[in-house]
OpenMM code with the backbone's topology and positions (N, CA, C; nanometers):
from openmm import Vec3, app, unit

residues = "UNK UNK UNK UNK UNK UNK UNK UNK UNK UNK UNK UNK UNK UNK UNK UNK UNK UNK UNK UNK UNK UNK UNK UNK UNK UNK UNK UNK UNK UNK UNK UNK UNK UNK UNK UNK UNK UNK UNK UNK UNK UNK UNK UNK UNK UNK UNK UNK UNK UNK UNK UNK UNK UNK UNK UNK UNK UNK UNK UNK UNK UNK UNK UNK UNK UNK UNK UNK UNK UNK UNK UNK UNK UNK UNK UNK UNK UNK UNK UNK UNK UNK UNK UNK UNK UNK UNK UNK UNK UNK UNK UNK UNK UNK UNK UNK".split()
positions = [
    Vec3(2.6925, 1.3935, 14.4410),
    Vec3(2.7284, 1.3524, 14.5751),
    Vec3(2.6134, 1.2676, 14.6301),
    Vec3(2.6899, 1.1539, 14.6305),
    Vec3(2.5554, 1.0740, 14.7040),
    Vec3(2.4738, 1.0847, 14.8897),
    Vec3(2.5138, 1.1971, 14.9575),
    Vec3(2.4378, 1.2367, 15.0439),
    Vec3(2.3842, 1.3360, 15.0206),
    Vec3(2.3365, 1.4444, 14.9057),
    Vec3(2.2277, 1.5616, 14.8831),
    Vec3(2.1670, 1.4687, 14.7667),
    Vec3(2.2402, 1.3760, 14.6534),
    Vec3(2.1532, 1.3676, 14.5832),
    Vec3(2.0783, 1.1676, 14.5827),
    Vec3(2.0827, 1.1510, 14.7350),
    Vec3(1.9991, 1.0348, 14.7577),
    Vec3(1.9936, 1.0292, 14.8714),
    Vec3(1.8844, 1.1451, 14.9799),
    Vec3(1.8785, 1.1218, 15.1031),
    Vec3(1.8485, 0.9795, 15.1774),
    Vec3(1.7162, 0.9016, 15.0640),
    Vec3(1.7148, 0.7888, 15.0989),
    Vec3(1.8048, 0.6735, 15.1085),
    Vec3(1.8917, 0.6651, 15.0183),
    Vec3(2.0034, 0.5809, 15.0585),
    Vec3(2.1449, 0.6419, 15.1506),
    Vec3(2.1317, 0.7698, 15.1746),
    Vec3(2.2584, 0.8228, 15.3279),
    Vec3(2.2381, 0.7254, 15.4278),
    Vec3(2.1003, 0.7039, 15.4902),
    Vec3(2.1136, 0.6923, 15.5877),
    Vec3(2.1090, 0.5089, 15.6202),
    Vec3(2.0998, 0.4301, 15.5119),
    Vec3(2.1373, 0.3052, 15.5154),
    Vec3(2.2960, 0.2894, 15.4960),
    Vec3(2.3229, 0.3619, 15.4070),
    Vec3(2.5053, 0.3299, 15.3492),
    Vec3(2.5603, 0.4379, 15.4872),
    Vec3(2.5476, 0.5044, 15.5389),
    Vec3(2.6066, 0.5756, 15.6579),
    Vec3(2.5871, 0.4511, 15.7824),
    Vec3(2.4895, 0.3722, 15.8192),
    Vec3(2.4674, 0.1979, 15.8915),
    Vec3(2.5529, 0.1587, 15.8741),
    Vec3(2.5560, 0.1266, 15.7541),
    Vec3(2.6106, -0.0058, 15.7095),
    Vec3(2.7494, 0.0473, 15.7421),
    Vec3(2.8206, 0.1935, 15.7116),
    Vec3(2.9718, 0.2501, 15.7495),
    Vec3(2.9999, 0.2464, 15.8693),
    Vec3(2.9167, 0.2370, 15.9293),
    Vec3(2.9316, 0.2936, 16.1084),
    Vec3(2.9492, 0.1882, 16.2034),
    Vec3(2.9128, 0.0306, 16.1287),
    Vec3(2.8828, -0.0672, 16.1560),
    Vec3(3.0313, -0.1508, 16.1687),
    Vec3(3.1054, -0.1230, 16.0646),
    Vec3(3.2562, -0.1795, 15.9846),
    Vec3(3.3550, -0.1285, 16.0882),
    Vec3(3.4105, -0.2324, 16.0726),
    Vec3(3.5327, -0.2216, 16.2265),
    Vec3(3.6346, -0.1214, 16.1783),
    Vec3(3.6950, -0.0490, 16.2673),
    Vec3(3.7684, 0.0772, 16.2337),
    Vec3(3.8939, 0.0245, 16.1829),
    Vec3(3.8830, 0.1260, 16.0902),
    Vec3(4.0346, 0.1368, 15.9889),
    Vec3(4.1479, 0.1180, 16.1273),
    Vec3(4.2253, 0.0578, 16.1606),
    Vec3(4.3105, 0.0778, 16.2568),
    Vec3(4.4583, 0.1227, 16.1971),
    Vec3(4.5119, 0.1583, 16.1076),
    Vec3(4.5748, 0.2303, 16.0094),
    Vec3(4.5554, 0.3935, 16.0038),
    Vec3(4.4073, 0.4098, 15.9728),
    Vec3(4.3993, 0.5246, 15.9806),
    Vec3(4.3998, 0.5816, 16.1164),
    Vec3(4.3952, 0.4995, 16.2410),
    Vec3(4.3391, 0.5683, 16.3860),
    Vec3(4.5226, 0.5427, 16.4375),
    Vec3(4.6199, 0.5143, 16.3716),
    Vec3(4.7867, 0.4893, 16.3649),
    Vec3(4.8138, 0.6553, 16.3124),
    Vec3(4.7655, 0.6775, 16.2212),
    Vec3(4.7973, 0.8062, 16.1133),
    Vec3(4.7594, 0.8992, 16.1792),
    Vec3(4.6101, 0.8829, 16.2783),
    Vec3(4.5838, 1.0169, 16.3172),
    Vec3(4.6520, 1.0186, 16.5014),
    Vec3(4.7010, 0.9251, 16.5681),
    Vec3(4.7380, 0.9249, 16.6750),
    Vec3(4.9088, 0.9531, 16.6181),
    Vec3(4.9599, 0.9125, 16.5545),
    Vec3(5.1036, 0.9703, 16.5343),
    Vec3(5.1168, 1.0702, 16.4861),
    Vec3(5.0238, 1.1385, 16.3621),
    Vec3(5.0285, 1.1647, 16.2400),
    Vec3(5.1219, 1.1834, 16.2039),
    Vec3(5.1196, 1.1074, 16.1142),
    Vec3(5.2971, 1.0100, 16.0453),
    Vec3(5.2199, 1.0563, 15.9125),
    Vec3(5.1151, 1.1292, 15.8531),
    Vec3(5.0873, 1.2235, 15.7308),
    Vec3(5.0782, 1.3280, 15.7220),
    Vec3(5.0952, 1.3721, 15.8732),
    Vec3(5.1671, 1.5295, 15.8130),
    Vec3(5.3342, 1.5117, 15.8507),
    Vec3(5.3582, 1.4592, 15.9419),
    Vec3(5.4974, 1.4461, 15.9599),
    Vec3(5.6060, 1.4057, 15.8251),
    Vec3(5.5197, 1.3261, 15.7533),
    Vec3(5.6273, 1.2763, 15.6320),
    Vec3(5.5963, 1.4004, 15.5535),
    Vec3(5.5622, 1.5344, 15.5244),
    Vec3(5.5401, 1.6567, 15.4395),
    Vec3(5.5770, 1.7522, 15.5486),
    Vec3(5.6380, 1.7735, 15.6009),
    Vec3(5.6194, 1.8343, 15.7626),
    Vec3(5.7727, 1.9643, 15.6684),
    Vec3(5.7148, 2.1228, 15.6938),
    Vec3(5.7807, 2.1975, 15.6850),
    Vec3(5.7434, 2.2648, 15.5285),
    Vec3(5.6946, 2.1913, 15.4605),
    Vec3(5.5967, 2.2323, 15.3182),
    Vec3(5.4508, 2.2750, 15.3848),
    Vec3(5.4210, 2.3444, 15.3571),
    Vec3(5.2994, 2.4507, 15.4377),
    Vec3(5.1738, 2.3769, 15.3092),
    Vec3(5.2031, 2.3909, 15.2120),
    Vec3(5.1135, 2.3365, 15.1145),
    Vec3(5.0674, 2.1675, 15.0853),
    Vec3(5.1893, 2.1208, 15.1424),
    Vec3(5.2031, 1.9572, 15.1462),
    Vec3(5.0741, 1.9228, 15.3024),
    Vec3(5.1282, 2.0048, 15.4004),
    Vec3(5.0919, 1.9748, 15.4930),
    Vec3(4.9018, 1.9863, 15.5018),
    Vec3(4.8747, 2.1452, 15.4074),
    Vec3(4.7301, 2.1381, 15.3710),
    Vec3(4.6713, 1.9906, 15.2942),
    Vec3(4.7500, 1.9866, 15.2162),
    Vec3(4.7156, 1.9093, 15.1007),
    Vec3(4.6833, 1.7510, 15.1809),
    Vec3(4.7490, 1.7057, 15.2663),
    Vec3(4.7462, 1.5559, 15.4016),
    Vec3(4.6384, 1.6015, 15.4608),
    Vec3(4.6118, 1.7174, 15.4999),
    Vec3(4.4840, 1.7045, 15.5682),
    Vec3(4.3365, 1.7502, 15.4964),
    Vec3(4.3399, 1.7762, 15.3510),
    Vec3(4.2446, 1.7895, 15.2449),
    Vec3(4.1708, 1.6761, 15.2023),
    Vec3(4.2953, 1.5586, 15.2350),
    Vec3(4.3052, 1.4033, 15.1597),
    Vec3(4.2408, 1.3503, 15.2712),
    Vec3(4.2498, 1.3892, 15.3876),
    Vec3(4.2243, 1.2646, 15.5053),
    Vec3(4.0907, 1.3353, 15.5587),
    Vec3(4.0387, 1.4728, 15.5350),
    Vec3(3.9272, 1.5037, 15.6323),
    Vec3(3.8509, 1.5732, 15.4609),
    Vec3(3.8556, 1.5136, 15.3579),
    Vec3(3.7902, 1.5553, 15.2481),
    Vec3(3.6346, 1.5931, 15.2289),
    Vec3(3.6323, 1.7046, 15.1480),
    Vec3(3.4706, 1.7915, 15.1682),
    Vec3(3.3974, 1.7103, 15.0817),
    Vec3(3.4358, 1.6952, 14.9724),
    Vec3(3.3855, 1.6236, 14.8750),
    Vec3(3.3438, 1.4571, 14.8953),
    Vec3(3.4091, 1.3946, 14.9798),
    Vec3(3.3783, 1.3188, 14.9654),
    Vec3(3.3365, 1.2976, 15.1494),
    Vec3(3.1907, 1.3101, 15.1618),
    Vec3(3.0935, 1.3136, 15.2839),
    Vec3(3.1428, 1.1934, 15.3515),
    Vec3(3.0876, 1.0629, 15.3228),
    Vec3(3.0965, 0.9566, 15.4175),
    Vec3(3.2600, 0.9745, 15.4547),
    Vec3(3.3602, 0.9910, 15.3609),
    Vec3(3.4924, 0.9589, 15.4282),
    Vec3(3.4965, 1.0794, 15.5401),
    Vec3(3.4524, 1.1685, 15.5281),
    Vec3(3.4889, 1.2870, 15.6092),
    Vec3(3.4014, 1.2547, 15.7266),
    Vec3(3.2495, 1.1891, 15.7268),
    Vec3(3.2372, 1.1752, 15.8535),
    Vec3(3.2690, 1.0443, 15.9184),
    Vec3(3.3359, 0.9330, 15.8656),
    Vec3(3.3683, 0.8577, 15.9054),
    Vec3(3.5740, 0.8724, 16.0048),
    Vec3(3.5885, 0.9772, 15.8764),
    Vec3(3.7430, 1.0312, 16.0290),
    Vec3(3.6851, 1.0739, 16.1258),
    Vec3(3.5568, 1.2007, 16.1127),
    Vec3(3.5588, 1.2401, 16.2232),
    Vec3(3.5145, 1.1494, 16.3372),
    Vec3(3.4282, 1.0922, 16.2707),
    Vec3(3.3594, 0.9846, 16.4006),
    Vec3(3.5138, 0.9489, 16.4717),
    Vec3(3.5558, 0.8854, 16.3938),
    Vec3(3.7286, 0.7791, 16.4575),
    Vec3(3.7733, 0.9188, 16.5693),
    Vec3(3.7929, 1.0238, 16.4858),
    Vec3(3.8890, 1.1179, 16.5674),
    Vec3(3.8121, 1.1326, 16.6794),
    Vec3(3.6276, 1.1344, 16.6896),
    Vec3(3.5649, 1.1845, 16.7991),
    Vec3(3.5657, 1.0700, 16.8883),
    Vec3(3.5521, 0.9368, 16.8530),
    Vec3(3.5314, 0.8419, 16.9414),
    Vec3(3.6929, 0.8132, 16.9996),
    Vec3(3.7724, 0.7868, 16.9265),
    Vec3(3.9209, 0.7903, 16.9919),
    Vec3(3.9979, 0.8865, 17.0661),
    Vec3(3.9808, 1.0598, 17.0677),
    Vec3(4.0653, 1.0810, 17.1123),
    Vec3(3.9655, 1.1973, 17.1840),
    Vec3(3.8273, 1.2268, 17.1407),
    Vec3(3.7446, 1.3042, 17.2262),
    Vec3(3.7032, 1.2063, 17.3347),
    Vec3(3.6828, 1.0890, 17.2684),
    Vec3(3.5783, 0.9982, 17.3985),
    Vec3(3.4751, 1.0576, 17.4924),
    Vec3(3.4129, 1.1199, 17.3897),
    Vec3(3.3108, 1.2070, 17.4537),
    Vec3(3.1871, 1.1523, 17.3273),
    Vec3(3.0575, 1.1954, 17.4248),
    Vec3(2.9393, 1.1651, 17.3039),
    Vec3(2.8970, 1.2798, 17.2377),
    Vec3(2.8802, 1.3272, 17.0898),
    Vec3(2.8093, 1.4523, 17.1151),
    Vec3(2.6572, 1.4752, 17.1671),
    Vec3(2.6749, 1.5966, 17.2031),
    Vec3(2.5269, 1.6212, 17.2509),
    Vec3(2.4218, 1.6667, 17.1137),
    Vec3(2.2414, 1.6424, 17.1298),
    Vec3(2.1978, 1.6233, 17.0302),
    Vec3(2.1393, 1.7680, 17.0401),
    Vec3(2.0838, 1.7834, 16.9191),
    Vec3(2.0708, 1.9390, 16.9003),
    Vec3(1.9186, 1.9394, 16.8549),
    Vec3(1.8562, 2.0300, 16.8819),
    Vec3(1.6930, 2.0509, 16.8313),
    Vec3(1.6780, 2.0427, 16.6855),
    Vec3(1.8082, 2.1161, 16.6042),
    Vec3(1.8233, 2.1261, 16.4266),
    Vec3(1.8997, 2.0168, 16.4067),
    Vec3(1.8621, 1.8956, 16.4403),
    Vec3(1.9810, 1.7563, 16.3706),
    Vec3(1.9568, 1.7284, 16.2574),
    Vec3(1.9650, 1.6890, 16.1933),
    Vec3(1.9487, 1.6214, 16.0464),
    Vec3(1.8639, 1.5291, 16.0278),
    Vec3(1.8668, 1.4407, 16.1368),
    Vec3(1.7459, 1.3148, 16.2003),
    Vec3(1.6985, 1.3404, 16.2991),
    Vec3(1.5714, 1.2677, 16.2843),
    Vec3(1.4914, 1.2559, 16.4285),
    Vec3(1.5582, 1.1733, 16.5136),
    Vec3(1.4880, 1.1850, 16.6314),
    Vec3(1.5171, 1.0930, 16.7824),
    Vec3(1.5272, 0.9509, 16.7204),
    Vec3(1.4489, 0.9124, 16.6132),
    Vec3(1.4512, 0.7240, 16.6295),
    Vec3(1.5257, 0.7132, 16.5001),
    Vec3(1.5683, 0.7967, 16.4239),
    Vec3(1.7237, 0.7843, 16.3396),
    Vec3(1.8339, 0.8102, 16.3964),
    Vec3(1.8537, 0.8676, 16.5214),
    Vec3(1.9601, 0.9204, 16.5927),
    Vec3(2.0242, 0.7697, 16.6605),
    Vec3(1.9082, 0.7749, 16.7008),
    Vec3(1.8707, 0.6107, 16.8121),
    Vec3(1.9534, 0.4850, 16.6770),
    Vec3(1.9116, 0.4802, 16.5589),
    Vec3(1.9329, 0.3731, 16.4690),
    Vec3(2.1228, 0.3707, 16.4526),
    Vec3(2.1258, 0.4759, 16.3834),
    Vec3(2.2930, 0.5111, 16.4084),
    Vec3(2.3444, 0.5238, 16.5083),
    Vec3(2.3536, 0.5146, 16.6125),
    Vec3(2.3753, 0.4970, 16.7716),
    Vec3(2.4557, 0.3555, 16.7928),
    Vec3(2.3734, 0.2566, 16.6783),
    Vec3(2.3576, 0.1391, 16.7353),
    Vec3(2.4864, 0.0725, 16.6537),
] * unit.nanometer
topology = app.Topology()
chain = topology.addChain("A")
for resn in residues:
    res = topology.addResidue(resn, chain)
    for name in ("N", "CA", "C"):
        topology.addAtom(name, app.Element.getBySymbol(name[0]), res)
């Protein structure tokens, strides 16, 4: 996994992701969700759409929905925490 096994390159390739104009497809999928609706009543189908779209394994995609889901439909900022992952002037860099 390239965010435990290359801290030094997360936090350039997480830039460079954060930077790229939003999937507007995917921010369609998660304001209708027209991917669980097309599996809708299969209990396993319906896990399985949201395994694919908020995936563990694969880090950047998973925090790149959440960002979409947090900036689109929280429209809220999160607040920063004393245990972040980055300091104040990496927080500040991805911000931007």
């Amino acid at each position: 996994m390239l965010w435990a096994g290359s801290p030094e390159l997360s936090l350039p390739v997480w830039a460079l992701i954060s930077k790229l104009p939003k999937n507007e497809s995917l921010i369609d999928n998660l304001r209708t969700l027209k991917f669980i609706k097309d599996v809708s009543g299969d209990q396993a189908a319906v896990k399985a759409a949201w395994v694919s779209l908020l995936e563990p394994q694969a880090i950047f995609k998973l925090l790149y929905c959440l960002n979409i889901m947090q900036s689109e439909f929280m429209n809220v900022a999160l607040p920063q925490r004393d245990d972040d992952l980055y300091d104040d002037d990496m927080n500040q860099e991805l911000a931007q």
